[in-house]
LUMSE-876621 format. One line per 8 residues: number of its first residue (from 1); their letters; for each residue x, y, z of C-alpha. Coordinates in steps of 0.05 Angstrom, whole numbers. Example, Ala and Ser with C-alpha at 12.3 -4.5 7.8 and 13.67 -1.06 7.14 Angstrom:
2
1> AS> 246:-90:156  273:-21:143
//
This chain:
655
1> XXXXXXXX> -2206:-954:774  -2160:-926:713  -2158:-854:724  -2106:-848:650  -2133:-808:596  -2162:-855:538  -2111:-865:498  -2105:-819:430
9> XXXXXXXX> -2073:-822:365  -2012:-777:369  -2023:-741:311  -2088:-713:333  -2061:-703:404  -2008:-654:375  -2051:-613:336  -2100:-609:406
17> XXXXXXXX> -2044:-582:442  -2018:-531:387  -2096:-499:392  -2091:-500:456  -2024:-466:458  -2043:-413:404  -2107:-392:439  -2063:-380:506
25> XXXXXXXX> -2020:-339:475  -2081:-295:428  -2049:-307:368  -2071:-334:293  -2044:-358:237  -2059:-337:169  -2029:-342:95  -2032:-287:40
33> XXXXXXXX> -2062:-337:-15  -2062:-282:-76  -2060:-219:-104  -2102:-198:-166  -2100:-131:-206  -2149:-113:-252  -2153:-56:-300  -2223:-37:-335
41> XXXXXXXX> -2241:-15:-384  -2177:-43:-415  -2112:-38:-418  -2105:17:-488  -2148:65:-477  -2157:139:-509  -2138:197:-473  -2192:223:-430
49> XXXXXXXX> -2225:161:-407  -2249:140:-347  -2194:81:-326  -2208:33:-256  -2158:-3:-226  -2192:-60:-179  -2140:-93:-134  -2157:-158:-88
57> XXXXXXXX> -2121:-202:-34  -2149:-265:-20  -2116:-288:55  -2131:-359:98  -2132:-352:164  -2155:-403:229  -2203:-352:257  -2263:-306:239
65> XXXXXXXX> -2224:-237:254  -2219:-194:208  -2148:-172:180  -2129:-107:160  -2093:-99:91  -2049:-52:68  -2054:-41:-13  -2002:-1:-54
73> XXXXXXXX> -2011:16:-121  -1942:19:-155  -1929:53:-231  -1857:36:-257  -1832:28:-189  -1863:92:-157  -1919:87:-105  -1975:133:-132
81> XXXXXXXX> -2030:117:-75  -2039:71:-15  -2098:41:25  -2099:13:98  -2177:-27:102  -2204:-94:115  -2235:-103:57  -2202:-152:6
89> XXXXXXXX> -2219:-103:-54  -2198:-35:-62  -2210:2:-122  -2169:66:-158  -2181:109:-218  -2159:159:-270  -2214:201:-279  -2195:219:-337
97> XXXXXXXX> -2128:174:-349  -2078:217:-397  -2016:196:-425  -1963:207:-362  -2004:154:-335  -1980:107:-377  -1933:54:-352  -1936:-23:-313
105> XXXXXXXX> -1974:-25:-251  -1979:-70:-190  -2013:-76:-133  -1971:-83:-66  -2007:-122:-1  -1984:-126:64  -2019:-159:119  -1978:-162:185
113> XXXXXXXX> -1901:-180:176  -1925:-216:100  -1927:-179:34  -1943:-197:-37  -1954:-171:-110  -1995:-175:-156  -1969:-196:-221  -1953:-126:-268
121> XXXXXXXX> -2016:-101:-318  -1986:-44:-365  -2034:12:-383  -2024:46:-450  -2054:112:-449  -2049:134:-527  -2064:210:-553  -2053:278:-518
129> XXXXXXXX> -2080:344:-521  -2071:394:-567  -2037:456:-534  -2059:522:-535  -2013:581:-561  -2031:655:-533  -1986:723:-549  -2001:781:-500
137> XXXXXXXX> -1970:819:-562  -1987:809:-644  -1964:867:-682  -1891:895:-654  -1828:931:-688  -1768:889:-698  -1736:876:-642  -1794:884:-585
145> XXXXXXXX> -1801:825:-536  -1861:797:-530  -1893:744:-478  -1916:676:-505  -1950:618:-470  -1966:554:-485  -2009:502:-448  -2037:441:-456
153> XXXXXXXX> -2084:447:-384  -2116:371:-385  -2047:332:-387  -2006:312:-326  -1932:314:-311  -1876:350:-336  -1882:373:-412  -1824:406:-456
161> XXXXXXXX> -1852:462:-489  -1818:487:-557  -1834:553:-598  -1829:551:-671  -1835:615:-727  -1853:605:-788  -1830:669:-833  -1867:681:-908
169> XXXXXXXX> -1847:617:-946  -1795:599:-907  -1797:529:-868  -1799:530:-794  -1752:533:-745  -1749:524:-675  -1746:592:-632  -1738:569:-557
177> XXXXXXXX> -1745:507:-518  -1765:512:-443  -1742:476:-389  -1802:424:-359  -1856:465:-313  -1913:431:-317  -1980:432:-366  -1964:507:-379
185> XXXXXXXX> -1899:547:-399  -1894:621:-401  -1833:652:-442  -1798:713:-473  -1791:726:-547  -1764:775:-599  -1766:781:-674  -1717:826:-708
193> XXXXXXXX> -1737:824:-782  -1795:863:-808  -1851:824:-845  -1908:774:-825  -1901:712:-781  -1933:650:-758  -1921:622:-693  -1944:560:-658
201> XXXXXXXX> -1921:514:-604  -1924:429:-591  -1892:392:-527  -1861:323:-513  -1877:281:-452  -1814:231:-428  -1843:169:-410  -1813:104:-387
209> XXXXXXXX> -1832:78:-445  -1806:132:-491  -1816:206:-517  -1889:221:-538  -1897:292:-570  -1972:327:-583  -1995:364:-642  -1985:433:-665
217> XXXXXXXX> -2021:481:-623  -2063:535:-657  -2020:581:-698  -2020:660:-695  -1997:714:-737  -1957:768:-730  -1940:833:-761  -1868:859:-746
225> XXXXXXXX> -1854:935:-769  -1799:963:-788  -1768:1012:-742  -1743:1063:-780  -1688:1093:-744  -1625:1076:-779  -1570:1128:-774  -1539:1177:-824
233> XXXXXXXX> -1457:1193:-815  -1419:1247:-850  -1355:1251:-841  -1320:1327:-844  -1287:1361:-890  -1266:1282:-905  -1255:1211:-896  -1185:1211:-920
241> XXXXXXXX> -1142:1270:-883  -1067:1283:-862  -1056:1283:-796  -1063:1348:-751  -1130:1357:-788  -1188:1371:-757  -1248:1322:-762  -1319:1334:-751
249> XXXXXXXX> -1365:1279:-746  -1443:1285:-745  -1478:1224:-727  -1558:1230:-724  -1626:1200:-740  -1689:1231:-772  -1754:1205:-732  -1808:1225:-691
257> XXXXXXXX> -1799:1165:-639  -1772:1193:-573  -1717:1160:-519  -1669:1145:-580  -1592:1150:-562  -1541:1153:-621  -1469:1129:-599  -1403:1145:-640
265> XXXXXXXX> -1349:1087:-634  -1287:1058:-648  -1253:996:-639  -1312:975:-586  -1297:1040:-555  -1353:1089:-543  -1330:1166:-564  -1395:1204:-557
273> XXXXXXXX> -1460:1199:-534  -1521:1232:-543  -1601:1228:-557  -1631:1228:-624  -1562:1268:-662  -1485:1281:-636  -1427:1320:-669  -1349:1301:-651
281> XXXXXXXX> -1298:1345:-674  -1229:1322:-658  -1147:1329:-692  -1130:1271:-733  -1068:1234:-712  -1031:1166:-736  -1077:1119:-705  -1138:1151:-712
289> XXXXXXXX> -1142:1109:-778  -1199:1053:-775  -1277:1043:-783  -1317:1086:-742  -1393:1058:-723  -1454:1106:-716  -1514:1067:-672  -1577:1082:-664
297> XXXXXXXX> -1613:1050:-606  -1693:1046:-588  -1710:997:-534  -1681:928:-555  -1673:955:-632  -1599:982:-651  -1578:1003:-719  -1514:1017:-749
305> XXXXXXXX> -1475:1058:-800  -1408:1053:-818  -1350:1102:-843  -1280:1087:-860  -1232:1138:-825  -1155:1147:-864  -1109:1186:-842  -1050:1199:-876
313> XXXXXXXX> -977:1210:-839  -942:1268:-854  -880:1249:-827  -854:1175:-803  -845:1162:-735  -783:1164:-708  -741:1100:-698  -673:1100:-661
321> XXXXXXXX> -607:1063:-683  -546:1038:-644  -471:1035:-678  -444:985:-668  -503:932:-652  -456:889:-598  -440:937:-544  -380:919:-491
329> XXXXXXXX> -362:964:-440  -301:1009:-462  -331:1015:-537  -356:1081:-556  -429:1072:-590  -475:1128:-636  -551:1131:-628  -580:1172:-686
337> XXXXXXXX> -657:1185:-695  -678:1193:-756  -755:1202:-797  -782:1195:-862  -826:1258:-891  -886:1235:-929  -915:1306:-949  -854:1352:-956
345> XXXXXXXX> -904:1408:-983  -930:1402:-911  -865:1394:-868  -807:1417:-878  -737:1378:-856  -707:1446:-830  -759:1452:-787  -755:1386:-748
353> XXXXXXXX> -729:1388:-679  -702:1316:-644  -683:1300:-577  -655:1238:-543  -681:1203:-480  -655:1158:-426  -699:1139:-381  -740:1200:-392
361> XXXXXXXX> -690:1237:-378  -659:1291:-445  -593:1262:-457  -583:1317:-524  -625:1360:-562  -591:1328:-627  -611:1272:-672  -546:1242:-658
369> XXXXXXXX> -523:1218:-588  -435:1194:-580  -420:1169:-506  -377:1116:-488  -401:1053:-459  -405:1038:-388  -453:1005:-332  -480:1077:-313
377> XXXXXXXX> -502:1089:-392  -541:1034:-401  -615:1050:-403  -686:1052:-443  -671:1109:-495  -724:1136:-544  -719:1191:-580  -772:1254:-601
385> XXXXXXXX> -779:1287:-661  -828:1347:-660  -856:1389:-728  -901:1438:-749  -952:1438:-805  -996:1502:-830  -1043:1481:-787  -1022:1450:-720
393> XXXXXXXX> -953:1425:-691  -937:1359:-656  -899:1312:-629  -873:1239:-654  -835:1189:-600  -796:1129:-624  -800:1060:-600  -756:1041:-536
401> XXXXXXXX> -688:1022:-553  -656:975:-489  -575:990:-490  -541:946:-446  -468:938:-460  -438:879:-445  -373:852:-410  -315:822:-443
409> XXXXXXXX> -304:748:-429  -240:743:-382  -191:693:-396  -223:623:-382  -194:569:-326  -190:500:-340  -197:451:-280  -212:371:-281
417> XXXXXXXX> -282:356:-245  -273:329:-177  -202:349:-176  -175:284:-197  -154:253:-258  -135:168:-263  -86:163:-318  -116:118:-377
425> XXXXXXXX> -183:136:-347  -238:180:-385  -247:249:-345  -283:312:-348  -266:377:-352  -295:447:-340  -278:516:-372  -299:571:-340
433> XXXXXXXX> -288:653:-353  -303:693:-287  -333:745:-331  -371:756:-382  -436:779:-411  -479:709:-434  -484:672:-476  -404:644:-471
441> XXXXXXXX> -384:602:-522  -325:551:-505  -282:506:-547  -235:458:-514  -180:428:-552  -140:358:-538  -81:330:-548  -114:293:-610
449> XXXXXXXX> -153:364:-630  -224:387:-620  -256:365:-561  -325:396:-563  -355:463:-553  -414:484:-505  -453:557:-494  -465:571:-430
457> XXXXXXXX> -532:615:-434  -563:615:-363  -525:633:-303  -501:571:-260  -490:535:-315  -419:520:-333  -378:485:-398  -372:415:-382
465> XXXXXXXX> -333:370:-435  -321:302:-438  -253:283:-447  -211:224:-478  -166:185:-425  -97:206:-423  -31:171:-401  14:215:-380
473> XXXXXXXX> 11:267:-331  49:315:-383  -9:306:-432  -55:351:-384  -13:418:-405  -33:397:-472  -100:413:-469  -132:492:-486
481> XXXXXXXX> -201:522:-474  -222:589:-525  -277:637:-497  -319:681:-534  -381:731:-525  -373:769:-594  -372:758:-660  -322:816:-675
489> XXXXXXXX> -277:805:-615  -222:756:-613  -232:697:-564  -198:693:-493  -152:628:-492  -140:592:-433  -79:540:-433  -63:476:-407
497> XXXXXXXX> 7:498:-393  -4:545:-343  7:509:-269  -60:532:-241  -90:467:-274  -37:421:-253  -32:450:-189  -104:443:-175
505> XXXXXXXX> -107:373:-201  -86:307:-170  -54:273:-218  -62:190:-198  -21:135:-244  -51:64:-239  -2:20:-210  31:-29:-253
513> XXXXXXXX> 41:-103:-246  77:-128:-197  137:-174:-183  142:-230:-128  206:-263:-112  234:-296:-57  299:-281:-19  350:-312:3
521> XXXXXXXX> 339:-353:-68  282:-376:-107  275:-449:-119  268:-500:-45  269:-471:16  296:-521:76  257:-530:131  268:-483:195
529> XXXXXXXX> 300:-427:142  273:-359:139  228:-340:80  218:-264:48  165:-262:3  183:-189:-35  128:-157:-75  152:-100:-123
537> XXXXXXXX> 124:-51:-172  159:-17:-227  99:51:-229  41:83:-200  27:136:-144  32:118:-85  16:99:-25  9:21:-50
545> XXXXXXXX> -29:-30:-8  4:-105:-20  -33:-163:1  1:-235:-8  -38:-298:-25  -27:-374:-20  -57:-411:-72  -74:-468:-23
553> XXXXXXXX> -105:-424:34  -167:-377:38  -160:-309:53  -96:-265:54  -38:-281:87  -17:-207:101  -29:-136:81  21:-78:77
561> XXXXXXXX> 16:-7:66  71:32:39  102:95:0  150:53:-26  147:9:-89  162:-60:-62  135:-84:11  154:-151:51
569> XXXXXXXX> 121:-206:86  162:-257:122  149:-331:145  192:-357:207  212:-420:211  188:-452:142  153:-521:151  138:-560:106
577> XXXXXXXX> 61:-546:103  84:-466:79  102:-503:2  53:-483:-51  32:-433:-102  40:-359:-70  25:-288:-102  6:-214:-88
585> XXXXXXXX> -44:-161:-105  -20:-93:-98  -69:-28:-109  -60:44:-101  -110:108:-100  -138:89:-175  -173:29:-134  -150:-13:-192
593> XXXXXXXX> -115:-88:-179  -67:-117:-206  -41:-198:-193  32:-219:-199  50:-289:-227  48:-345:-178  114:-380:-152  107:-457:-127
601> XXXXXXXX> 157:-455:-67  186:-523:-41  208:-537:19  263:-588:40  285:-628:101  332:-602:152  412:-618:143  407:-659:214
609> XXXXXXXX> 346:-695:198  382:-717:137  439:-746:180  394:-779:233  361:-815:165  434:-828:136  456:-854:211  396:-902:223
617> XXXXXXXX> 403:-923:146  473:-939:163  457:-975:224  404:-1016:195  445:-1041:145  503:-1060:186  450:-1088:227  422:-1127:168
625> XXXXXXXX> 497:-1149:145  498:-1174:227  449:-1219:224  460:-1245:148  531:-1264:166  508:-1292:241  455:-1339:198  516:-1357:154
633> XXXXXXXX> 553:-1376:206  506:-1412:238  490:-1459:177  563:-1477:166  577:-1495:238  514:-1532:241  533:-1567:177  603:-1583:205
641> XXXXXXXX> 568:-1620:263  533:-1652:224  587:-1681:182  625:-1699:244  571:-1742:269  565:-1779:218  639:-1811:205  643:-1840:274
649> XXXXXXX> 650:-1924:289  588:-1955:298  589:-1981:373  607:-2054:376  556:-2101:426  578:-2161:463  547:-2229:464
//
């Protein structure tokens, strides 16, 4: 009997065994088909209506269990609620929708590891609320705060509120804007000019959309008084005086208000203070000349008065002189004080006293000071002039006057940067004075006339010139630097002449050209001679480096160092591979080459080498004559046999 299953299309035998295989393992299989959102009643609608969102799945699946969904309602990217049921529906709404719920929704399922949206619905919430304004305060003085608040209690989100005042016929303008709190902003406000206002307030909502701003809120009025505290200044006996005069002011206000303070300034600086009225009495001096401000201050509220205050000098302040203006130690110099009298009825020039200062220290009771000058005098000086008037007496001080005296240049030095100088070269040289108050101006002349000039004004720095090349050591000496500090003093000259500079220079001459030649002769050379090749200069310091060349080789053939002008290099033994072109490079400290002409040498045979040639010439002509005259002799004698055979009797033959 066939025990084999019946046999089975394969098809349906796979799908048996992958039922089989997902109910073993409790699993199902399912497939999120769609996702639907719905907005009712549509999608404009008025502010304050009742909006629904309805949001369905529709999922396949192989068995009857139910699934659990996950909906997420989404507005411009934000999730604003989420649901977790089993139900394919869920529903949301906006009871009442306003306008911060405008934007494009969707609806966001998830069921297990699968997700899927809906397609997006935008809802267009149009209108918002009028806001309402509120003052805790209507009628005020100018210059009271007062609390306002503005609200709009049905909307949603973040609104901008903004305060506007509207003044008599004027148009309106915008008061405050407040940062975004909410559906309700609560501010501080002042108004600080008498008279009757309207206020009222409006709000903008930022949407994704755009900027959406409401109506104008209710408006209310309000009554600003006038705060009549403004202060009265008098000024005593005077606004113009002299100085040494003495000056009452009264600064007060008339009112029955109480907890008013009345300041007296001057240049933002507070003199006096005091509640409700003040009195400053004080001398007039120079600077006591300017506007003097009387305030009255209530709460918030100031007012002002203004007075201007002259005062007129009697006598000039003192200023202090030097004679002469340049000051070098050695010189004797004058300080004299001296003042100008404005009011000679009030001061008299007998009765002015002066004194001179240094460093706060009396130098003279005199308006005239003689020293001579010298490190220990130099100083801050000022000088004080005192006088009395009918009605008080005091005391004028001058400016500071700085004396410094200053110290002659010294004779400048001249010396050649680096310390060397290459004849025919350009160079540098410095001039320098040891002493000598700055700025230093230096002019260096040439052999061919003005260098250049330099002030040296900072100290370090030094007179550096540029410098034209020169060809002969004697040229140096001809060379002269001028210093100078003063205008009035004659400049310090420093000279070329002098040996310092040569002594502290090195002095280097390029070396010239040189000169090869050949000894014992020039021309040919025979072979196995000696050969001195001689290389000579006519100039330059030394020590000279000579290196010879051959034309035919690479590379030098020799180097030579030397003090002298002319240095040697010597071939043993000349062969005939030593002919060729041949010349030398010589160079000194100024690192500069120079190339002598080239000389072809030739070299010749040795004296017995010409005689072994000669002998075997010799020999091979004598051998040659040998052997023509043997060959000659040999044709005649075999000619001569010849002839002899020939005449002989023929043989005679017998019968």
């Amino acid at each position: 009997m066939d025990t084999r299953p019946p046999n089975l299309p394969p098809l349906l035998l796979l799908t048996i065994i992958l039922l089989f295989s997902q109910c073993a393992r409790g699993q199902s299989s399912y497939i999120i088909d769609a996702v639907g959102l719905k907005i009712l009643p549509a999608s404009t609608v008025q502010s304050g209506t009742l909006v629904t969102m309805q949001c369905r799945v529709i999922v396949s699946h192989d068995n009857t269990a139910r699934l659990t969904h996950k909906f997420q309602i989404v507005r411009d990217d934000v999730p604003i609620r989420s649901f977790t049921t089993t139900e394919d529906t869920v529903v949301h709404e906006l009871k009442p929708a306003r306008a911060a719920d405008s934007g494009s929704y969707e609806c966001r399922v998830t069921v297990k590891d699968k997700s899927k949206t809906s397609f997006s619905q935008k809802l267009d919430v149009t209108g918002l609320q009028d806001p309402v304004l509120y003052l805790n305060r209507t009628t005020l003085y100018e210059g009271d705060d007062f609390i306002a608040t503005c609200s709009a209690p049905e909307e949603k989100g973040s609104l901008i509120f903004r305060f506007f005042r509207r003044f008599r016929n004027e148009e309106s303008q915008r008061m405050k804007q407040v940062a975004p709190t909410g559906n309700s902003s609560e501010t501080t406000l002042v108004l600080r000019q008498a008279g009757d206002y309207f206020l009222y307030c409006d709000y903008e909502i930022n949407l994704v959309s755009g900027t959406r701003r409401s109506n104008h809120s209710n408006e209310v009025q309000v009554i600003v008084r006038e705060l009549h505290i403004s202060p009265v200044m008098n000024v005593l006996p005077s606004s113009r005086v002299f100085e040494g005069d003495v000056i009452e002011v009264v600064c007060k206000v008339v009112t029955s208000l109480k907890n008013i303070q009345v300041f007296l300034t001057k240049d933002k600086r507070i003199l006096k203070q005091a509640p409700v009225s003040l009195s400053h009495r004080f001398t007039a001096q120079e600077g006591d000349s300017g506007e003097l401000v009387c305030k009255a201050e209530w709460g918030n509220v100031q007012k002002e008065t203004y007075k201007t205050l002259t005062v007129k000098e009697l006598f000039s302040k003192p200023w202090l002189t030097v004679d002469p203006g340049d000051i070098f130690v050695g010189d004797r110099f004058k300080l004299t004080c001296s003042v100008s009298v404005y009011v000679p009825e009030r001061i008299n020039n007998q009765t002015l006293q002066f004194a001179i200062y240094k460093n706060n220290m009396k130098m003279t009771s005199s308006e005239t000071y003689i020293t001579q000058a010298h490190p220990s005098t130099n100083g801050n000086y000022t000088c004080k002039t005192m006088a009395s008037s009918v009605s008080h007496s005091f005391v004028k001080e001058s400016p500071t006057l700085v004396v410094k005296a200053k110290v002659p240049v010294s004779k400048p030095v001249m010396s050649v940067v680096g310390g060397t100088l290459i004849l025919g070269r350009h160079f540098q040289l410095i001039c320098q004075s040891d002493q000598g108050t700055l700025p230093i101006t230096y002019l260096l002349y040439g052999p061919r006339g003005l260098v250049g000039h330099r002030v040296v004004g900072k100290p370090g720095d030094q007179a550096v010139f540029n410098c034209s090349s020169i060809f002969k050591s004697s040229d140096l000496s001809k060379f002269m630097c001028q210093a100078k500090n003063s205008q009035h003093r004659p400049p310090m000259v420093g000279s070329g002449m002098e040996a310092q500079l040569l002594r502290s220079t090195k002095i280097i001459e390029p070396v010239s050209k040189p000169m090869l030649t050949i000894e014992p002769s020039m021309g040919d050379v025979s072979e196995g001679q000696d050969l001195t090749l001689s290389c000579s200069v006519q100039s330059g310091t030394p020590p000279f480096n000579f290196t010879w060349y051959r034309a035919e080789s690479e590379g030098a053939l020799a180097t030579q160092t030397s003090k002298m002008q002319k240095g040697y290099y010597h071939v043993r033994s000349v062969k005939g591979e030593h002919k060729g072109g041949y010349y030398c490079v010589s160079t000194n400290p100024a690192n500069e080459s120079k190339q002598s002409q080239t000389i072809m040498i030739t070299v010749k045979m040795a004296g017995w080498k010409k005689g072994l040639i000669a002998f075997f010439c010799i020999l091979l002509i004598l051998v040659l004559i040998l052997v023509v005259v043997f060959k000659t002799c040999l044709r005649q004698f075999k000619r001569k046999r010849t002839g002899e055979l020939s005449v002989q009797p023929a043989p005679k033959w017998s019968a």
